[in-house]
C-alpha positions in Angstrom: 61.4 109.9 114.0 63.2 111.1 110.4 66.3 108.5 110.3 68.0 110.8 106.8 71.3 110.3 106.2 71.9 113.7 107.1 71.4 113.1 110.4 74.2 110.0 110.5 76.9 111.4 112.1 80.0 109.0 111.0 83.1 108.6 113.4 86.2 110.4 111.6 88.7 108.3 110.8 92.0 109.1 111.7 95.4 107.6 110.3 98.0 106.5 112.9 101.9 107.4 111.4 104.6 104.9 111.5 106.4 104.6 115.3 109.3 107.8 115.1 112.0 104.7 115.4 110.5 103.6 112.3 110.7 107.1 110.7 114.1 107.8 112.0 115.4 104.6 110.2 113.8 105.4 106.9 114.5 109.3 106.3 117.5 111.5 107.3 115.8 113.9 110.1 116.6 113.8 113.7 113.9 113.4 116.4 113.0 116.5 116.7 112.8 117.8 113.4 110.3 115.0 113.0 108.1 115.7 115.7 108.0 119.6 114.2 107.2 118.3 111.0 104.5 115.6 112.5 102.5 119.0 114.5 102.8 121.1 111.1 101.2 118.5 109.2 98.4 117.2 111.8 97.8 121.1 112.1 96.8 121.0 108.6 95.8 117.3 108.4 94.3 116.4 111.6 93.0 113.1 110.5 96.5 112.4 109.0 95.6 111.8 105.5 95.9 114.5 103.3 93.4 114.4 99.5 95.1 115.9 96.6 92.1 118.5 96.7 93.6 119.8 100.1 97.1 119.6 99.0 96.8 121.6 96.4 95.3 124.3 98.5 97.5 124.0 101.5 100.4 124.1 98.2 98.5 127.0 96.5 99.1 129.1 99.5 103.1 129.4 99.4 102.3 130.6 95.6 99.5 133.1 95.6 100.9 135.1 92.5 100.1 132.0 90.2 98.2 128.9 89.7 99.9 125.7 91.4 97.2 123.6 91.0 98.4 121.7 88.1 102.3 121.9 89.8 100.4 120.4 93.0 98.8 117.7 91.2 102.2 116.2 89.9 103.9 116.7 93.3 101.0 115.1 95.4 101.3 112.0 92.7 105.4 112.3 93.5 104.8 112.0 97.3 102.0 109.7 97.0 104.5 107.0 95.9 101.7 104.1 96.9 99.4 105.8 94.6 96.4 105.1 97.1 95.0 109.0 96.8 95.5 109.9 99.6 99.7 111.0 101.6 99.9 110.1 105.4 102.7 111.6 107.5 104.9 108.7 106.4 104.8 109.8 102.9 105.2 112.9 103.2 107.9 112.7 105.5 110.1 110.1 103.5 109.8 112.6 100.3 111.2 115.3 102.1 113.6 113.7 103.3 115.2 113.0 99.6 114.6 116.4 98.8 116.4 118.4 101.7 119.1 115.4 102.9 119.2 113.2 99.8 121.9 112.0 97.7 122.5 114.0 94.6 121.6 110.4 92.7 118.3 109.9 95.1 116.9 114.0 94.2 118.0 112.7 91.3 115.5 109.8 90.4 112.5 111.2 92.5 113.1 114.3 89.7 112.7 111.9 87.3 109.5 110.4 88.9 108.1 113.5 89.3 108.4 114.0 85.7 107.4 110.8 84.8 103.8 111.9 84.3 102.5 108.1 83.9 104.8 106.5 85.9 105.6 103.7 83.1 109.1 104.2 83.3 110.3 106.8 81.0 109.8 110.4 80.1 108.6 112.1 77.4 108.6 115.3 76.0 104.8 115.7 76.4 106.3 114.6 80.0 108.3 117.3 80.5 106.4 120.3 78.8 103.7 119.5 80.9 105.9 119.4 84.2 106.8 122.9 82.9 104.3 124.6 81.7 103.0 124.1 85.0 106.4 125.3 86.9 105.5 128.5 85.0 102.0 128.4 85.4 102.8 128.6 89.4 105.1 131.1 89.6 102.6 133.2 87.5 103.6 137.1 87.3 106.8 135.9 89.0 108.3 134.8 85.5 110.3 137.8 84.3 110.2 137.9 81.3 106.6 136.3 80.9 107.8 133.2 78.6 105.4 131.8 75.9 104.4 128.6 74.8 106.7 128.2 71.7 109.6 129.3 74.8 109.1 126.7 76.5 108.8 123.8 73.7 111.9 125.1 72.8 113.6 124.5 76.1 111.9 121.2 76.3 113.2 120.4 73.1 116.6 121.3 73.8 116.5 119.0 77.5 115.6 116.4 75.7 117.8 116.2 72.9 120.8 116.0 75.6 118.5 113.6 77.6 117.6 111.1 74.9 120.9 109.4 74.1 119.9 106.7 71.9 117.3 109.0 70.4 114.2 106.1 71.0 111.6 109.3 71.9 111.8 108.5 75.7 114.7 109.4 78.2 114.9 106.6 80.9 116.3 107.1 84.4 119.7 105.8 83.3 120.2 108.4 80.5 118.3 111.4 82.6 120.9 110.2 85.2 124.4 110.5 83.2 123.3 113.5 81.8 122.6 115.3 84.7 125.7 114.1 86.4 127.9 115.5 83.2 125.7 119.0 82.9 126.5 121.4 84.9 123.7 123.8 83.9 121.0 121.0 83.7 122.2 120.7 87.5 122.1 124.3 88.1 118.2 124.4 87.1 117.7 121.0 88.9 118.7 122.9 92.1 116.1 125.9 91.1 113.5 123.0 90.6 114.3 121.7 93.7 113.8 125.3 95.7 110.3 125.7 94.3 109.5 121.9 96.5 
């Protein structure tokens, strides 16, 4: 008998969430709301893990009029805050949790995260032109009017001269932070960055 490979049929492995008491304790949902949330994602993750490949489709889906994949790819690395590859329930969960029922200061510093492209700490404003070019990227014919690349730099460049206090190159959480908290209109489009999650 032919032994191939193909004919190996391995078990599928499946990845067990965190008890709900567990969840309850660590994000702001009720019991219910979890359990929705738990059959929506095993729906579309029924081994419980979730690839970035397959959560930038499932993410592609809610914008069809652009490309999200780049968008996707910084948001899976924001969720996947144990940067194994791959977000369970748990992680997923917990991140949405700061987004909807967070504190201003926790939307706040997983902003920040997200934009911290390399996670050493700091942004810059390769950083953040990246994070939005791809924003604009995904919301594709959306974007009225259709803004260019020299647009955007210049917006960049404008965040980040309000960000970067002590003018090193690199805004840290601290100044990104304060100046939120003292900008009203940096605010404002944090909130309109937070509706496109």
């Amino acid at each position: 008998a032919d032994s191939s490979d193909a004919d190996v049929e391995l078990p599928t492995i499946r990845h067990q969430p965190e008890g709900l008491e567990q969840l309850l304790a660590r994000t702001k949902f009720t019991k219910t709301e979890l359990q929705s949330l738990y059959r929506g994602f095993k729906n579309e993750c029924p081994s419980g893990l979730v690839d970035e490949e397959t959560f930038t489709l499932i993410y592609s889906r809610f914008f069809p009029q652009g490309d999200a994949s780049s968008y996707a790819h910084f948001l899976f690395n924001a969720f996947d805050t144990d940067h194994n590859g791959a977000l369970c329930f748990q992680d997923f969960a917990v991140g949405l949790s700061v987004l909807l029922r967070g504190t201003e200061q926790q939307k706040l510093k997983w902003t920040f995260d997200l934009y911290d492209v390399n996670k050493d700490g700091c942004v810059t404003k390769e950083d953040m032109l990246e994070i939005m070019k791809s924003i604009y990227a995904m919301m594709g014919r959306c974007t009225e009017p259709a803004l260019g690349a020299s647009v955007l730099a210049q917006h960049v460049e404008l965040f980040f001269q309000k960000m970067d206090r002590n003018k090193d190159g690199v805004v840290t959480f601290e100044e990104f932070l304060a100046t939120c908290q003292e900008d009203k209109d940096i605010m404002s489009s944090m909130q309109i960055f937070h509706n496109v999650l």
